[in-house]
N, C-alpha and C positions, 0 to 999 in steps of 0.2 A: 501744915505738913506739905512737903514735897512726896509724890508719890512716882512712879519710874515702872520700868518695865523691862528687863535686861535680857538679852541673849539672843540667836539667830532668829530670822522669820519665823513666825508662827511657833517658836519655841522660849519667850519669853517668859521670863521670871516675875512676878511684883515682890517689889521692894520701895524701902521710904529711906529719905536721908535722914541722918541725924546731924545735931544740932553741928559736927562739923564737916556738915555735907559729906559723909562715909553712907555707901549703902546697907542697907539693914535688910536681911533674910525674913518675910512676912510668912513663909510655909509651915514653920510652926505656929503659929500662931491662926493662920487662914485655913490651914489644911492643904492638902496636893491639888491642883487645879480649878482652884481658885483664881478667877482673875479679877483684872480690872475692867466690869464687865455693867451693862445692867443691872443682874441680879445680884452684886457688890455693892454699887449705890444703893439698891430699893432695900436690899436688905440690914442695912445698919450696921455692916462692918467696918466701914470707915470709923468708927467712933470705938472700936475693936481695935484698933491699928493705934488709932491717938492711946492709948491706957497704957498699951504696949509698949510704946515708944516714951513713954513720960515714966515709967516704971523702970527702964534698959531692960528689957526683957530679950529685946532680939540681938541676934548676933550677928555678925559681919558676913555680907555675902561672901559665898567662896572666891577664892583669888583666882580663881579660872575664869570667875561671871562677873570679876568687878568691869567698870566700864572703864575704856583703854586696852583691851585684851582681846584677842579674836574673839573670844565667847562673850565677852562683853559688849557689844553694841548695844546702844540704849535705841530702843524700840518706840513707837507710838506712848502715852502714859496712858491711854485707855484701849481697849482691846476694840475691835471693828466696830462701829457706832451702829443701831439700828438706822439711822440717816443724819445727812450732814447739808444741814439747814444753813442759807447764805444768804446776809444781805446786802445788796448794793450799791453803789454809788452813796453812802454812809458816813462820807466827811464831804463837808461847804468845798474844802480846797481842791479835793478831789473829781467831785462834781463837773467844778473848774474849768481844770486842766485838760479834761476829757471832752465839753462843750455841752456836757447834758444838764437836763435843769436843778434843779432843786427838788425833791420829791416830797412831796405832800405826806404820802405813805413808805412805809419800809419797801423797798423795792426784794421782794424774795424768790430765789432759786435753789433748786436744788446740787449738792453735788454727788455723785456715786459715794457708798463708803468707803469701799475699795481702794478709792486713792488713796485714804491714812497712811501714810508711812512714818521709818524713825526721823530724827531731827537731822539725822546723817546721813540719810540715804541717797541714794544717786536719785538725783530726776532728771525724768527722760524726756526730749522733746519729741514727739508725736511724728509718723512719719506723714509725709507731706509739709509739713511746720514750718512757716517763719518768723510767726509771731508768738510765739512763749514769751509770756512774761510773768513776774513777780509782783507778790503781794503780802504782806506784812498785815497781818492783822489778830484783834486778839480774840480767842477760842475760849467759846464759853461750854463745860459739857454738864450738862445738865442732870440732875441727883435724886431727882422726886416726879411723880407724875405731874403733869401743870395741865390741865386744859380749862378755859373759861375764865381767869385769871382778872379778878379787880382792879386788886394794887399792884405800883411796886413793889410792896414791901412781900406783898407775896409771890410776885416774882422772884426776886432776889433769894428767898426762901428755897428758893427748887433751883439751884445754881449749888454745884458738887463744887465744886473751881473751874480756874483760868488755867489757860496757856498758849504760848508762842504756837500760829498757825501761817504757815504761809499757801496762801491761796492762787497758787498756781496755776496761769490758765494761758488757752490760748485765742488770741483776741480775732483770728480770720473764721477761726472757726464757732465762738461767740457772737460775732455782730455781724460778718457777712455773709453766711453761709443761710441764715435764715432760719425759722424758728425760734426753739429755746433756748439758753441763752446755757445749758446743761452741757451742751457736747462741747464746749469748748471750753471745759472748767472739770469732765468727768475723765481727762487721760488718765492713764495709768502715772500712779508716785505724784497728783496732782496736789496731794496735801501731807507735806510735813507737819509733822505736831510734836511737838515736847522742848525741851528736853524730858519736861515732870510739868506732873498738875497740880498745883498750887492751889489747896483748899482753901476755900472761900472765906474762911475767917481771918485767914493773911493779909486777904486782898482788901481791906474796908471799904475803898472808894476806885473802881473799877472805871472810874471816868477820871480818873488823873496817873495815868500812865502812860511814858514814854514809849513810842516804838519807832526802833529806827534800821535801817538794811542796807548792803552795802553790796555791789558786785565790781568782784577782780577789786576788793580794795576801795574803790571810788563811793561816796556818802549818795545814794541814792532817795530813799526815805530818811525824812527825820518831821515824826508827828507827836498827835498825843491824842486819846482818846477822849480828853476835854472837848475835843473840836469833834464827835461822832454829832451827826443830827439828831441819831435816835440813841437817846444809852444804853445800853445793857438790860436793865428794870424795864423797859417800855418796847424792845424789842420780846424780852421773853412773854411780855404779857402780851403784847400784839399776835406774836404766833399762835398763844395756845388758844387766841379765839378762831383760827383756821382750824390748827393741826393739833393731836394729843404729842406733848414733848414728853417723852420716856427718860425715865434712866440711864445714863451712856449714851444719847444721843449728842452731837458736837452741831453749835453754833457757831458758826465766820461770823465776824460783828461788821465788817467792811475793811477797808484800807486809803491811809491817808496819801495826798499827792505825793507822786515821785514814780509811778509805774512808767514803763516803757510804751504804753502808749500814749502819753500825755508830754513828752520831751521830744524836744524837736530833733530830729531824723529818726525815732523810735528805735534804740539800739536795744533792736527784743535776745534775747539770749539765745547763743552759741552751744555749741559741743566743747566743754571744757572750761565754760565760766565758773567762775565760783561765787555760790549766794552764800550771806550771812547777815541774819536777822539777831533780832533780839527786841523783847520789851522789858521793861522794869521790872525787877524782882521775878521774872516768871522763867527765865534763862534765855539762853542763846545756842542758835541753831547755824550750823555750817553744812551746805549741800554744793557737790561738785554736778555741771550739768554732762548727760548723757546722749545719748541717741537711744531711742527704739526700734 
């Protein structure tokens, strides 16, 4: 399933597409103020939604909230994450391009959750900023509690689904400014997510997917997560012997070469560029850049 989230800030809908990509009304079915939230994953409604939706039960969101319509902006596909857990430096080519080494371990950082926004939204560069840059990588949000985790296959188990994440940061206030590497990755509008979250049974092999992004037009990324050091299975299991990963919590998996600081004159983004991301099967996101 694709799942979504329509309408103004803080006043979004959930909804799922059907089979031809039309939005479908979840509030009967969920109830009023339900969302796409934690206690939606822990609780087993997902699988409330799939019956729904294979039966045509739900009806066509209203043409006020379809997306394309003022009332319709698609939102985040899951509601504020309890935290939004990052790993870095995540592809050999990326590594690279940047001059850092190969990492033994998952290199992990935090980001605020704050930053989540829709797939459309304006992001803003920070003031002082001249380094913003982009990041294309793929969002893993997590469905079940995990911590202390064996296998893979019990990782993969506690993965709700994927989605397109662009991991927005900025690299003076990241690497030179000292410290964590958090303030430079925690602005405000730093992480786009969606269009929809693409339930994990979609996805069967989450290490062969295309991700590719473009600014003003120009092929900037073009990766796959074949080439990730750590996959997906062995990142979630690595965290949960740190951290407890909850329900609604959102995973950065990393990002392949092509960031603006890794090309030569580092063309970091402008007021007025336009980013546009996309991986495989998970959609495509278009963000105009702003000022704060």
């Amino acid at each position: 399933m694709k799942l979504l989230r329509v309408g103004p800030p803080g006043e979004e809908r959930p909804a799922v597409l059907d089979d031809a990509g039309r939005p479908r009304d979840l509030r009967g079915v969920l109830g009023q103020g339900v969302d796409f939230d934690g206690d939606f994953f822990a609780s087993g409604r997902i699988e409330r939604v799939a019956i729904a939706l294979r039966a045509g039960e739900l009806p066509p969101l209203d043409e006020d909230a379809a997306p394309g319509t003022t009332e319709g902006r698609v939102g985040a596909p899951i509601a504020r994450p309890g935290k939004v857990v990052c790993v870095g430096l995540n592809y050999r080519d990326h590594a690279e391009e940047t001059g850092a080494s190969i990492p033994g371990e998952p290199i992990i950082f935090m980001k605020a959750p704050n930053t989540v926004v829709g797939p459309e939204d304006e992001v803003l560069i920070p003031r002082g900023s001249v380094k913003t840059d982009w990041e294309v990588e793929l969002g893993v949000v997590i469905g079940r509690t995990a911590r202390y985790l064996g296998t893979h296959e019990e990782a993969l188990a506690c993965v709700a689904g994927y989605a397109v994440s662009n991991d927005v940061s900025e690299r003076e206030f990241q690497l030179e400014r000292g410290g964590q590497w958090d303030k430079g990755k925690s602005c405000e509008t730093f992480n786009p997510l969606g269009p929809w979250l693409v339930t994990a049974d979609e996805v069967p092999d989450p290490q062969s997917l295309g991700l590719r992004l473009w600014v003003n037009g120009e092929a900037r990324q073009d990766g796959s997560t074949a080439n990730m050091i750590f996959g997906v299975a062995e990142i979630v299991r690595y965290l949960s012997q740190f951290m407890v990963l909850e329900p609604g919590d959102l995973i950065n998996t990393g990002t392949p070469a092509g960031v603006a600081l890794g090309m030569p004159g580092q063309p970091y983004l402008v007021k007025g560029d336009v980013v546009e991301l996309e991986i495989d099967g998970l959609g495509r996101q278009r963000q105009t850049v702003g000022q704060a």
